[in-house]
N, CA, C and O atoms as CSV, one atom per row, in Angstrom:
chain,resi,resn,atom,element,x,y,z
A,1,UNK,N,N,0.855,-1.172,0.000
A,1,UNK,CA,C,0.000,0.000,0.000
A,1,UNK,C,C,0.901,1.236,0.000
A,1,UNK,O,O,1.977,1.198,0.597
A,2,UNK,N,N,0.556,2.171,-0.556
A,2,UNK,CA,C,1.748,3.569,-1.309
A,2,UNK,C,C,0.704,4.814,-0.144
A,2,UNK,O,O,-0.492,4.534,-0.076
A,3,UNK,N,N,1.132,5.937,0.589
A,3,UNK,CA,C,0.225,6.517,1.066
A,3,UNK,C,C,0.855,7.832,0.248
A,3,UNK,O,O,2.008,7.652,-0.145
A,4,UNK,N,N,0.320,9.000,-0.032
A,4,UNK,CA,C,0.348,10.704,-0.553
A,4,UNK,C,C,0.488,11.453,0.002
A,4,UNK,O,O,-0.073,11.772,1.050
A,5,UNK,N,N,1.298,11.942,-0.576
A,5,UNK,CA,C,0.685,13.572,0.212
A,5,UNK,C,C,0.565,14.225,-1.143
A,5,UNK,O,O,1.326,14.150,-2.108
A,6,UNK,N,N,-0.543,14.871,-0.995
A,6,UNK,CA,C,-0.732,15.826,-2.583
A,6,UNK,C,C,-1.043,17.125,-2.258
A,6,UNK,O,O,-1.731,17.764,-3.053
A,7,UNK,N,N,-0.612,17.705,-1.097
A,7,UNK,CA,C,-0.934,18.747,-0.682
A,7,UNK,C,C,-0.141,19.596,0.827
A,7,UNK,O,O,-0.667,19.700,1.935
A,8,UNK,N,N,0.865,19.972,0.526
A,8,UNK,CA,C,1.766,20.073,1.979
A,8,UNK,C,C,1.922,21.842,1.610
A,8,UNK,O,O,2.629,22.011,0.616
A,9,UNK,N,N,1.539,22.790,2.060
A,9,UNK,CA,C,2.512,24.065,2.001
A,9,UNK,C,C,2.655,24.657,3.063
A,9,UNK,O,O,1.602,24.843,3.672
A,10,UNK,N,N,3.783,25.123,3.641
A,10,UNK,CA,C,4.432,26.125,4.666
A,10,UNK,C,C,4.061,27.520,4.153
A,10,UNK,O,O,4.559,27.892,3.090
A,11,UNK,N,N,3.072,28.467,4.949
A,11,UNK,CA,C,3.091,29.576,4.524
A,11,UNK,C,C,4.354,30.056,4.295
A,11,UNK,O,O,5.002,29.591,5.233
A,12,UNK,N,N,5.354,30.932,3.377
A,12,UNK,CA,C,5.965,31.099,3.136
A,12,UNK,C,C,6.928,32.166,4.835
A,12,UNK,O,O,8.040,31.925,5.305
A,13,UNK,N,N,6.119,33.034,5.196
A,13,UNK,CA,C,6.711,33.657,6.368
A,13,UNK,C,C,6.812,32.615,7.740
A,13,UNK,O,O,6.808,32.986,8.914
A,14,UNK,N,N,6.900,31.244,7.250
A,14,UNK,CA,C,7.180,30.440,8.568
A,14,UNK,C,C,7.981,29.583,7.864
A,14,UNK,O,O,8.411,28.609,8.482
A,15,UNK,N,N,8.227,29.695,6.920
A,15,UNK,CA,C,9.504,28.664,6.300
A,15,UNK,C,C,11.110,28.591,7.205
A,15,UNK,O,O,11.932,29.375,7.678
A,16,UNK,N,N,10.987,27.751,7.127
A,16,UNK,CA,C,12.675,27.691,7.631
A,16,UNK,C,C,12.711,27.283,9.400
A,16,UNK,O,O,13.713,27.055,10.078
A,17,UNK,N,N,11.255,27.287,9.839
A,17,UNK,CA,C,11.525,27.127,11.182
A,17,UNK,C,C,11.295,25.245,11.594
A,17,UNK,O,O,11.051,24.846,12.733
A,18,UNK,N,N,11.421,24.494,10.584
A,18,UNK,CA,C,11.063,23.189,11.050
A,18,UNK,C,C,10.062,21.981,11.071
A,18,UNK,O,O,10.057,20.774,11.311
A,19,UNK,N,N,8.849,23.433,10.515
A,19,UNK,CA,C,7.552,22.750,10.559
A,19,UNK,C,C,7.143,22.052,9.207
A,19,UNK,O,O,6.285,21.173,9.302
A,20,UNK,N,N,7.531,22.269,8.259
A,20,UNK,CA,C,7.765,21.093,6.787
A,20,UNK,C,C,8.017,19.758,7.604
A,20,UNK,O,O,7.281,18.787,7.773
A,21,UNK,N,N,9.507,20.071,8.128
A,21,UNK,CA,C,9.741,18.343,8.231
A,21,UNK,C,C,8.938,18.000,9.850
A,21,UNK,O,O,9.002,16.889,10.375
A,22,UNK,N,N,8.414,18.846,10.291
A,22,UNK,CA,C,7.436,18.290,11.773
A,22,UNK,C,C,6.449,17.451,11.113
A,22,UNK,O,O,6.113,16.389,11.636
A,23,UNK,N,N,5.945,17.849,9.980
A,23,UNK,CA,C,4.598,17.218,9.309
A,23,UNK,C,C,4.776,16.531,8.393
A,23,UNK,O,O,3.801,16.063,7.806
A,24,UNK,N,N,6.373,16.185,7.879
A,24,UNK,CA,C,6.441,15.212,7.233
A,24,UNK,C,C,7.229,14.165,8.338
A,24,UNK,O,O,7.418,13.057,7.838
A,25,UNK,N,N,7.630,14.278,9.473
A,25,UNK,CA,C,7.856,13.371,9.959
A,25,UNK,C,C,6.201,12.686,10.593
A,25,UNK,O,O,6.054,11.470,10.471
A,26,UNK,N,N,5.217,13.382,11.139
A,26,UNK,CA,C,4.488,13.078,11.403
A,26,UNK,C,C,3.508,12.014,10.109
A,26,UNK,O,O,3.006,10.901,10.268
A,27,UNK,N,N,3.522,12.561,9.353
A,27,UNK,CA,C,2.971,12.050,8.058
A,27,UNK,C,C,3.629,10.447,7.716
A,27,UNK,O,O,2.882,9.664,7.129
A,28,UNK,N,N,4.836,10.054,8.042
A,28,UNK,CA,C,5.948,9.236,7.763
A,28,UNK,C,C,5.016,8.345,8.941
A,28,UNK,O,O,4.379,7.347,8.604
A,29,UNK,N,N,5.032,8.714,9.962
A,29,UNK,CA,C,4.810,7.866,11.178
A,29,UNK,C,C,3.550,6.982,10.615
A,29,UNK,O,O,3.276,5.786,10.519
A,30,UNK,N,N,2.966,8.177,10.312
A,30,UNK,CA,C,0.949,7.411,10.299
A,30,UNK,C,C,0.690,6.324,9.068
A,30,UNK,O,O,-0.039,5.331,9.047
A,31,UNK,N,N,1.642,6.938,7.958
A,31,UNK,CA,C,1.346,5.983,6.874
A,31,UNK,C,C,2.348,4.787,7.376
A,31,UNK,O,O,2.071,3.674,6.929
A,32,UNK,N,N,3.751,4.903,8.459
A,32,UNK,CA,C,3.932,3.503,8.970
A,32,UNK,C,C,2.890,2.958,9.662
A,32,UNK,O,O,2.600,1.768,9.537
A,33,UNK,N,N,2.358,3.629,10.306
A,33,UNK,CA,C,1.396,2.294,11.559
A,33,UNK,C,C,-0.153,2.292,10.820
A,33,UNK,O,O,-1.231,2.252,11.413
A,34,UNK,N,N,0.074,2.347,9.356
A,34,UNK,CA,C,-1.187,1.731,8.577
A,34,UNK,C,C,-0.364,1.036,7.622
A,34,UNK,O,O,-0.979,0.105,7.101
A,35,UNK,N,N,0.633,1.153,7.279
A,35,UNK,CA,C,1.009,-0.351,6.750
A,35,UNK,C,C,1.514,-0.052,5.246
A,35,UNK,O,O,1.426,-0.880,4.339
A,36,UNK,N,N,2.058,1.248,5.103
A,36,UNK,CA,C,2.184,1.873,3.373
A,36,UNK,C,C,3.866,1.165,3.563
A,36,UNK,O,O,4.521,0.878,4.564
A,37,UNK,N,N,4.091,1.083,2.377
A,37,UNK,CA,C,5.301,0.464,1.621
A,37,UNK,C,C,6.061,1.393,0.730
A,37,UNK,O,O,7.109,1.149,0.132
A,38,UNK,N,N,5.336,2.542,0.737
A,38,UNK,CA,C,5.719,3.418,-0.099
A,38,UNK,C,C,4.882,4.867,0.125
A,38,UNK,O,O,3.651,4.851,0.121
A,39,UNK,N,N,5.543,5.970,0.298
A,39,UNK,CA,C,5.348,6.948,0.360
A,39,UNK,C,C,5.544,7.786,-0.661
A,39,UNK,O,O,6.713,7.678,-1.029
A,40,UNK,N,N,4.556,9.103,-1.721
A,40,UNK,CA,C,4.648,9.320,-2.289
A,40,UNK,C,C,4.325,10.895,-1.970
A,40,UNK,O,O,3.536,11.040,-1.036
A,41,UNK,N,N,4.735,11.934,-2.501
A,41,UNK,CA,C,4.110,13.497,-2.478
A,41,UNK,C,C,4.306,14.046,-4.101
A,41,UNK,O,O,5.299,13.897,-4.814
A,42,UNK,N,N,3.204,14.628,-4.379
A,42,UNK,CA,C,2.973,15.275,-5.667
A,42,UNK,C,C,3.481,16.738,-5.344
A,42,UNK,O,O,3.288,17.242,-4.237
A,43,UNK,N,N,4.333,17.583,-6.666
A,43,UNK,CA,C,4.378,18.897,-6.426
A,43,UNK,C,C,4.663,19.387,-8.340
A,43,UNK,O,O,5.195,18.754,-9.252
A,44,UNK,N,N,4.134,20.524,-8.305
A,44,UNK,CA,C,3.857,21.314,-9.500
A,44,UNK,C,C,5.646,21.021,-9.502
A,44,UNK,O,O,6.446,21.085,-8.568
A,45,UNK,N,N,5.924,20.567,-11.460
A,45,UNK,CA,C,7.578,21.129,-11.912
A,45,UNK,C,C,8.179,22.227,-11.610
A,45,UNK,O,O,9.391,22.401,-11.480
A,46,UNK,N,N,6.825,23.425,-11.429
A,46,UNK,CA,C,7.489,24.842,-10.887
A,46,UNK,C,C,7.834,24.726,-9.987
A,46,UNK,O,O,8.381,25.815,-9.814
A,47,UNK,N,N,8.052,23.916,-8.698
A,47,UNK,CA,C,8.229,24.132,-7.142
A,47,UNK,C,C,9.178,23.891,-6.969
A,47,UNK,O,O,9.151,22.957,-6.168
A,48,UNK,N,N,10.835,24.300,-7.382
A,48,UNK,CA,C,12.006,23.526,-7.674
A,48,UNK,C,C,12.891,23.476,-5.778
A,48,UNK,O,O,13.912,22.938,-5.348
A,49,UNK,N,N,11.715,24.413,-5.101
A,49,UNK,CA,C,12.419,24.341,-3.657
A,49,UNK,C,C,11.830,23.119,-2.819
A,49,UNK,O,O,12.401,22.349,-2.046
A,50,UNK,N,N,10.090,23.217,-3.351
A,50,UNK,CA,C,9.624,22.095,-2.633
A,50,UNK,C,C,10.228,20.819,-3.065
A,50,UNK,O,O,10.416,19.945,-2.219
A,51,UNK,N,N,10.630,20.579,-4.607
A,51,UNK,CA,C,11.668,19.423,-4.664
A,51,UNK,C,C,12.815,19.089,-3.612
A,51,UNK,O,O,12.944,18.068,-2.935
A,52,UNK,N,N,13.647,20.273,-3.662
A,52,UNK,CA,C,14.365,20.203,-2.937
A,52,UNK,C,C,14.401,19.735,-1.198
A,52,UNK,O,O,15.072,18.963,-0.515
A,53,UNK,N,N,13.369,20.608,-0.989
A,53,UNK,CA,C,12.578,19.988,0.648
A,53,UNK,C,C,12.910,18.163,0.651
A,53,UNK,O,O,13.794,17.523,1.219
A,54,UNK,N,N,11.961,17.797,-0.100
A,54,UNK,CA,C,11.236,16.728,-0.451
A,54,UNK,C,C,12.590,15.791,-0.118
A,54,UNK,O,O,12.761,15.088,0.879
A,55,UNK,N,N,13.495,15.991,-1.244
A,55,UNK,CA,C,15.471,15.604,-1.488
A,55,UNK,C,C,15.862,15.321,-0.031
A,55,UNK,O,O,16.443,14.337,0.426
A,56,UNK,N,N,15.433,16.347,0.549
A,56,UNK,CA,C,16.141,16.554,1.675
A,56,UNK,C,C,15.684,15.115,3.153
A,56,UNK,O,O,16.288,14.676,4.131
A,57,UNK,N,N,14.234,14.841,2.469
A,57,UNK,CA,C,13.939,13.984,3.385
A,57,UNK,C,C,14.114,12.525,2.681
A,57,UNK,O,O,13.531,11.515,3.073
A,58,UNK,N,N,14.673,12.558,1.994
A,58,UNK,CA,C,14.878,11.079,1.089
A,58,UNK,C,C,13.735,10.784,-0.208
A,58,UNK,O,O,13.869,9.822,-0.965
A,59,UNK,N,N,12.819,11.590,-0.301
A,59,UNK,CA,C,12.169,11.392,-1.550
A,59,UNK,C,C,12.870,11.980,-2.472
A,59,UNK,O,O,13.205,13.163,-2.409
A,60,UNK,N,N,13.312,10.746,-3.951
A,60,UNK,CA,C,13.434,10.620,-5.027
A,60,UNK,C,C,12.051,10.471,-6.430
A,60,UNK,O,O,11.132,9.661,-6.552
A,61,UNK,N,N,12.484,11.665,-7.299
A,61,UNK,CA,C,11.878,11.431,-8.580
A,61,UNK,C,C,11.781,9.586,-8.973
A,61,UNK,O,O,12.651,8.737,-9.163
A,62,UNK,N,N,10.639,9.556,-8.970
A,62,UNK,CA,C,10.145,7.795,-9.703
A,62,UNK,C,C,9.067,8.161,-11.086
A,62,UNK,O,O,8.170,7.345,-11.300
A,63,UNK,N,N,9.147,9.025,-11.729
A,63,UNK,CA,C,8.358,9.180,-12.734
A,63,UNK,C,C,7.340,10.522,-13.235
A,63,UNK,O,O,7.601,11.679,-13.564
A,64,UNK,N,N,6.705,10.133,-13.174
A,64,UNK,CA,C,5.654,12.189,-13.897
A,64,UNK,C,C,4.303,11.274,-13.931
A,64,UNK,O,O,4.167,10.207,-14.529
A,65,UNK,N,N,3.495,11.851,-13.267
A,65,UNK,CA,C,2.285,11.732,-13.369
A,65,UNK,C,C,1.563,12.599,-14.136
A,65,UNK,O,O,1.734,13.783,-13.848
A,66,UNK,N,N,0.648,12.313,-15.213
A,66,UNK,CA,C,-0.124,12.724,-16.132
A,66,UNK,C,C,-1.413,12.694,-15.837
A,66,UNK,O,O,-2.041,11.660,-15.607
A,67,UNK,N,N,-1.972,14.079,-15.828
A,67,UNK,CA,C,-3.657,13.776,-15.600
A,67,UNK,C,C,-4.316,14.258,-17.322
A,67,UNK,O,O,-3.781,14.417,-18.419
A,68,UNK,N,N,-6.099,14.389,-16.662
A,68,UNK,CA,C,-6.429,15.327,-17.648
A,68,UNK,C,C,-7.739,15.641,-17.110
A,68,UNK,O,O,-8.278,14.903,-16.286
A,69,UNK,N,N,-8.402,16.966,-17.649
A,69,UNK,CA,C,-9.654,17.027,-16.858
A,69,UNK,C,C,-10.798,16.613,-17.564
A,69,UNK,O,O,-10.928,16.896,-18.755
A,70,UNK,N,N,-11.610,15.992,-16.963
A,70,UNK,CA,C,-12.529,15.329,-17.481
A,70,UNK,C,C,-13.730,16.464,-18.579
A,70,UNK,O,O,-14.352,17.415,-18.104
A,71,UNK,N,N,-13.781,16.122,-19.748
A,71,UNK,CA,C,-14.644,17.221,-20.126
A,71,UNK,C,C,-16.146,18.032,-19.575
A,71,UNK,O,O,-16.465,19.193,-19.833
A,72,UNK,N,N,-17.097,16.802,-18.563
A,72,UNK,CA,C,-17.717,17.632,-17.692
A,72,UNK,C,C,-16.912,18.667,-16.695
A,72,UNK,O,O,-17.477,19.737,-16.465
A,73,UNK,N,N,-15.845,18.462,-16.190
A,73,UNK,CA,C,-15.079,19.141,-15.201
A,73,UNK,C,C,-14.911,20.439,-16.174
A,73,UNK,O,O,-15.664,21.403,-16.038
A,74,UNK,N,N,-13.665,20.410,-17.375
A,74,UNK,CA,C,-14.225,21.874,-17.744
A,74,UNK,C,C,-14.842,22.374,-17.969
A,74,UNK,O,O,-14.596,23.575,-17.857
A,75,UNK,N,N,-15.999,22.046,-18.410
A,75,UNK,CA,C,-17.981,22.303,-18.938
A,75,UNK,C,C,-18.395,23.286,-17.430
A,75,UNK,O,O,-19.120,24.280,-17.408
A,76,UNK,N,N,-17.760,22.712,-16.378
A,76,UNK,CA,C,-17.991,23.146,-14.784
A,76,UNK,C,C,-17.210,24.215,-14.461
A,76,UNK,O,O,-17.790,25.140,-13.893
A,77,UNK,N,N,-15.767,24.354,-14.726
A,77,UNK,CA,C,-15.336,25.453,-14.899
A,77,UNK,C,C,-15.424,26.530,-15.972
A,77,UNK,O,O,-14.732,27.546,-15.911
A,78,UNK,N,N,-16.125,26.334,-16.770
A,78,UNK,CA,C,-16.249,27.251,-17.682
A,78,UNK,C,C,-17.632,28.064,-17.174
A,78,UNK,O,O,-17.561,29.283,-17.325
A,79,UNK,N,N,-18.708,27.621,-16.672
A,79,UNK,CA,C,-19.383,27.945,-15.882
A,79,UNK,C,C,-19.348,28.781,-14.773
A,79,UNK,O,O,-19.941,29.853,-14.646
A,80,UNK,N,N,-18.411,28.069,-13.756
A,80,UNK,CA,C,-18.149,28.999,-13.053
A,80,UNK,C,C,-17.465,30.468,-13.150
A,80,UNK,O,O,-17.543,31.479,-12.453
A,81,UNK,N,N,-16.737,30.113,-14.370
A,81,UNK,CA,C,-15.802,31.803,-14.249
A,81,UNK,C,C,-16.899,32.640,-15.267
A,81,UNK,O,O,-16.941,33.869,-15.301
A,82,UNK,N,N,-17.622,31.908,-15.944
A,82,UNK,CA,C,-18.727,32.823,-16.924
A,82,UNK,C,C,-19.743,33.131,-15.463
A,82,UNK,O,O,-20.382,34.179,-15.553
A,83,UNK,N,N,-19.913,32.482,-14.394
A,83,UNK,CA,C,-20.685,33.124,-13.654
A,83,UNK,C,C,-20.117,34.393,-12.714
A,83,UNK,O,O,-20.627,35.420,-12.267
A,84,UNK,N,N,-18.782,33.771,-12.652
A,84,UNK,CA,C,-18.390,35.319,-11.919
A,84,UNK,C,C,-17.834,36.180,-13.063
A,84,UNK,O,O,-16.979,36.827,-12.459
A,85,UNK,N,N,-17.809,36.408,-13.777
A,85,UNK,CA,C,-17.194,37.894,-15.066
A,85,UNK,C,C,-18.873,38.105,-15.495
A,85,UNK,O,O,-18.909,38.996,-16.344
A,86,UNK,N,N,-20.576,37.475,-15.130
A,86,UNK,CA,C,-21.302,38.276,-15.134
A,86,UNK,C,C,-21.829,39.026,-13.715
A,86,UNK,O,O,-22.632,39.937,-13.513
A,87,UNK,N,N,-21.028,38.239,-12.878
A,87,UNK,CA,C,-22.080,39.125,-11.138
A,87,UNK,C,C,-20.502,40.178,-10.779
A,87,UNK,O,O,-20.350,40.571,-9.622
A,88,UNK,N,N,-19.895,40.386,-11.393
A,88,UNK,CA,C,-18.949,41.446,-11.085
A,88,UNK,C,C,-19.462,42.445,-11.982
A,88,UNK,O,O,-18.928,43.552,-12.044
């Protein structure tokens, strides 16, 4: 079993004090005592520091994940931003 993180950010004015790796050590713990074999975190190619973070705790690049959005999903966003550019 592989557990994620697809979502970790340090407000930027608290960077550097520890709390990245507080919550990735914490994160490490929980997916041990459920039984993951593999730990994984997603981050945008632009984030070349959060890579680095990441480096720092032993996660290595294993590949590129490819999505796509489902064509109801943009049908849904297209909606939504046509609803806000008419109530502004």
């Amino acid at each position: 079993m592989s557990g994620r993180i697809t979502s970790m950010v340090v407000d930027e004015h608290y960077r550097g004090r520890g709390i990245g790796s507080r919550l990735i050590a914490q994160a490490e713990q929980w997916f041990d005592a459920v039984g993951c074999v593999k730990l994984e975190v997603t981050s945008a190619d632009s984030r070349l520091n959060a890579h680095r973070f990441y480096e720092r705790h032993g996660f290595v690049r294993d590949g590129q994940r490819l999505s796509k959005a489902h064509h109801h999903a943009r049908e849904a966003a297209a909606r939504i931003q046509l609803s806000r550019t008419h109530s502004e």
